[in-house]
N, CA, C and O atoms as a DFTB+ gen file, in Angstrom:
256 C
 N C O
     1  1     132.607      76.673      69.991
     2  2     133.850      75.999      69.707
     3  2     134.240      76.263      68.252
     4  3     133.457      76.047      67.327
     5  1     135.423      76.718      68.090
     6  2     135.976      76.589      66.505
     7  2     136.240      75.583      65.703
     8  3     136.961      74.650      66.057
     9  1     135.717      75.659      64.602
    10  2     135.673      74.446      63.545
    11  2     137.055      73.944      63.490
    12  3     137.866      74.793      63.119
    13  1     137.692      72.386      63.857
    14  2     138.849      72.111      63.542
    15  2     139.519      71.248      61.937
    16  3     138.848      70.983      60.939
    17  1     140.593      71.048      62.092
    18  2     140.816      70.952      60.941
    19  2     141.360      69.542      60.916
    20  3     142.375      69.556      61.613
    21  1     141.098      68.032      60.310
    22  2     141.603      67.265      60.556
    23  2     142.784      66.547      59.659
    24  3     142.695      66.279      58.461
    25  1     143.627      66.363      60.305
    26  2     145.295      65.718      59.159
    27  2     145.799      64.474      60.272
    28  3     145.446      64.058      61.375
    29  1     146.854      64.168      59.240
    30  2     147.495      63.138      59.715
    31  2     148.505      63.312      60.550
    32  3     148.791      64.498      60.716
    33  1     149.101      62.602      61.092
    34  2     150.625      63.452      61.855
    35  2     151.527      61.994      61.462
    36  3     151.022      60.974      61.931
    37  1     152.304      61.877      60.970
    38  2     153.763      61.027      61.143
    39  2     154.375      61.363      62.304
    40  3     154.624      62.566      62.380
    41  1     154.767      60.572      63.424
    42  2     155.980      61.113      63.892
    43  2     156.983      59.745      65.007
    44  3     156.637      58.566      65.067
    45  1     157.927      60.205      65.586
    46  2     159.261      58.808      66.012
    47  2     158.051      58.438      67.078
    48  3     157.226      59.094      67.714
    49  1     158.407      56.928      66.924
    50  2     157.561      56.328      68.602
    51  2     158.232      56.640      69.372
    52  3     157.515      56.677      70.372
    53  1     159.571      57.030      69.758
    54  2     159.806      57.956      71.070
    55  2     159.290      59.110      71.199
    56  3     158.820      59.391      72.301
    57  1     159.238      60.007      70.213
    58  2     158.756      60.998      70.238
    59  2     157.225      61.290      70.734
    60  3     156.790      62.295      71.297
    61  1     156.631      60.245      70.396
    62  2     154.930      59.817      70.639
    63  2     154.753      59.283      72.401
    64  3     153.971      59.724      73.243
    65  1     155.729      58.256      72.527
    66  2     155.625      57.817      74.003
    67  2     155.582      58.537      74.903
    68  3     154.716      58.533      75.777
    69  1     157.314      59.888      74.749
    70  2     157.330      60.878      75.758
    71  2     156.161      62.142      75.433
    72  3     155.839      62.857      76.382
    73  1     155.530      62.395      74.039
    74  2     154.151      63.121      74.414
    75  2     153.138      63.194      74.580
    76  3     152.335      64.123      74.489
    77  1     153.013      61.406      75.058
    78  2     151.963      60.453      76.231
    79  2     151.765      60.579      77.347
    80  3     150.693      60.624      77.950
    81  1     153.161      60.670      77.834
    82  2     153.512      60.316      79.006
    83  2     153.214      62.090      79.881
    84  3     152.719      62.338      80.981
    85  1     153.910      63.256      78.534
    86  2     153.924      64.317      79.300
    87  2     152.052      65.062      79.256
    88  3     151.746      66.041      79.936
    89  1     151.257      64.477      78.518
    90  2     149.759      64.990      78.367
    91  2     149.175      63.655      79.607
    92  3     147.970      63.711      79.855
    93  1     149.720      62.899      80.095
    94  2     149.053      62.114      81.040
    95  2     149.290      63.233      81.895
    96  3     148.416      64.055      82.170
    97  1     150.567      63.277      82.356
    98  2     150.754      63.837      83.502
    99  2     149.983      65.309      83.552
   100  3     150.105      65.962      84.589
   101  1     149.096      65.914      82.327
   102  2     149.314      67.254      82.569
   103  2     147.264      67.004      82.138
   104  3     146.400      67.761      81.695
   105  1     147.279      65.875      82.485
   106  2     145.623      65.317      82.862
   107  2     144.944      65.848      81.123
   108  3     143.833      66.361      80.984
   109  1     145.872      65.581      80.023
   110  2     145.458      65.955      78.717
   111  2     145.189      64.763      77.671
   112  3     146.023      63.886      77.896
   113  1     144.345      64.402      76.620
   114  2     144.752      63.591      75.547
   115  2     145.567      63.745      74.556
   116  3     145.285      64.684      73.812
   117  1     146.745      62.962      74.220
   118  2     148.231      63.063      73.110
   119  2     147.382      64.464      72.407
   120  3     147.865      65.582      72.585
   121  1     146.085      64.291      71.602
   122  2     145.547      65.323      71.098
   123  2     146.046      66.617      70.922
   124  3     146.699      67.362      70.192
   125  1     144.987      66.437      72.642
   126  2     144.949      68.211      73.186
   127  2     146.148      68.453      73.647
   128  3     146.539      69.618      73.727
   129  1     146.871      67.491      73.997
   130  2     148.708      68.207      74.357
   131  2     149.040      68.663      73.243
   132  3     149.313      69.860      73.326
   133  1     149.176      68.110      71.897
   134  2     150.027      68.317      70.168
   135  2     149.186      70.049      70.098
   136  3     150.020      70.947      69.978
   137  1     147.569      70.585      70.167
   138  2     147.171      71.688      70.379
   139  2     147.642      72.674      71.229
   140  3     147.782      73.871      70.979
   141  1     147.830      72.187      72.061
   142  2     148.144      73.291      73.542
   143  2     149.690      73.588      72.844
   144  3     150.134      74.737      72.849
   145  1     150.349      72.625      72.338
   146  2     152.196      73.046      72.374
   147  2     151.877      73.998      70.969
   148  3     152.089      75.210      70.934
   149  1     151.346      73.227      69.865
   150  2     151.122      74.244      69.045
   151  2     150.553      75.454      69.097
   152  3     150.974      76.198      68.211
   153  1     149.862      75.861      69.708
   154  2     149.255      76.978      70.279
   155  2     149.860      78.028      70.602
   156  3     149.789      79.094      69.989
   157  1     150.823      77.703      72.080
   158  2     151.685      78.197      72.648
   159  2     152.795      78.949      71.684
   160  3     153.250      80.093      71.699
   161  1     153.074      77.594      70.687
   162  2     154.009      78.405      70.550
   163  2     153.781      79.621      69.179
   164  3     154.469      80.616      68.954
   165  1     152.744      79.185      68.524
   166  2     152.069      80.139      67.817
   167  2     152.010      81.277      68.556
   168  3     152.696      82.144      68.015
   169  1     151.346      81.761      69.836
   170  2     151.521      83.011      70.721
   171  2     152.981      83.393      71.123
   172  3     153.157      84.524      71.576
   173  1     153.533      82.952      71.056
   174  2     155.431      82.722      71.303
   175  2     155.642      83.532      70.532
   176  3     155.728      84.731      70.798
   177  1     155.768      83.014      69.393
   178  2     155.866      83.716      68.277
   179  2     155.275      85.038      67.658
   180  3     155.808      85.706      66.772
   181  1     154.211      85.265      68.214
   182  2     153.480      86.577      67.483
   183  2     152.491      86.511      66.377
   184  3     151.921      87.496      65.907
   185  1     152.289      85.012      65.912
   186  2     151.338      84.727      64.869
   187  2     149.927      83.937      65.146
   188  3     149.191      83.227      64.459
   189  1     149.919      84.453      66.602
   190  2     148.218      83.802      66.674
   191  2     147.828      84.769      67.879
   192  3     148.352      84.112      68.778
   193  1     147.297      85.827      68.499
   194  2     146.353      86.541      69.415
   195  2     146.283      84.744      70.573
   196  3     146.157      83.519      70.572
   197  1     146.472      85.884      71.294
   198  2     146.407      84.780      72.812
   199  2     145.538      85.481      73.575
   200  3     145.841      86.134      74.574
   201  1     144.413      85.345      73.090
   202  2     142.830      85.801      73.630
   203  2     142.300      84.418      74.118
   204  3     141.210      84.496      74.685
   205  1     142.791      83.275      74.030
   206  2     141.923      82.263      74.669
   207  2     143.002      81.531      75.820
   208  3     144.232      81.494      75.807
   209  1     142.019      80.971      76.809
   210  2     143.044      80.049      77.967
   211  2     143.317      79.016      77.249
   212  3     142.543      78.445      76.482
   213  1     144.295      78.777      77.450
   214  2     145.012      77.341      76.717
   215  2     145.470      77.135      77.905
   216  3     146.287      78.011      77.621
   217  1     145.775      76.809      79.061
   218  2     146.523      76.399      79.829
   219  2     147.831      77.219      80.095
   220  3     148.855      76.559      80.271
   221  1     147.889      78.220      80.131
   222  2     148.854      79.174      80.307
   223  2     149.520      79.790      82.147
   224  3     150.621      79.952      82.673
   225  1     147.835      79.977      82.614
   226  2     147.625      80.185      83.764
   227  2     148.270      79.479      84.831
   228  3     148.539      79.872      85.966
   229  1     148.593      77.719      83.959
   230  2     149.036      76.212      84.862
   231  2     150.590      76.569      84.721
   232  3     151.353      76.362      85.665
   233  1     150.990      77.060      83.625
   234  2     152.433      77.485      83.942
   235  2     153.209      78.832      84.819
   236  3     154.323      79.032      85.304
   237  1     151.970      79.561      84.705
   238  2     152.464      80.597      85.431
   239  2     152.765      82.126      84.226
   240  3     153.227      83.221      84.549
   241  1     152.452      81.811      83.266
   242  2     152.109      82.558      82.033
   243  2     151.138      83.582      81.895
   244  3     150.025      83.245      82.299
   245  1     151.209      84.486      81.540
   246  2     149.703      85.802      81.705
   247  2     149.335      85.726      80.042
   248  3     150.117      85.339      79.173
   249  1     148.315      86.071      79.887
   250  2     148.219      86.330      78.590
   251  2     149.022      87.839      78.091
   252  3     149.609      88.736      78.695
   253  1     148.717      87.583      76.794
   254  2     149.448      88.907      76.524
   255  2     148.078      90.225      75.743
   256  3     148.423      91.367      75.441
């Protein structure tokens, strides 16, 4: 496992509720959902190698 890095996050309690509600449904902790979106979109983008499963496969996503 890779060493993580720990910080704070500020953010709106709506904003927090609906990315409760969408890491329940997607059987994740608020956590590992805030990782997986960051992740994603780091590979989106072109600034992180998408050599690991993140949950990609559940969308229908290939690696690249």
């Amino acid at each position: 496992m890779a060493n993580k890095k720990s910080f704070v996050l500020r953010i709106d309690e709506d904003v927090y509720k609906a990315l409760e509600k969408w890491a329940s449904d997607d059987f994740r902790s608020v956590n590992g959902q805030i990782e997986w979106l960051i992740s994603l979109q780091l590979k989106n983008a072109g600034r992180l190698k998408a050599d690991r499963d993140d949950g990609n496969a559940k969308l229908g996503k290939t690696k690249k």
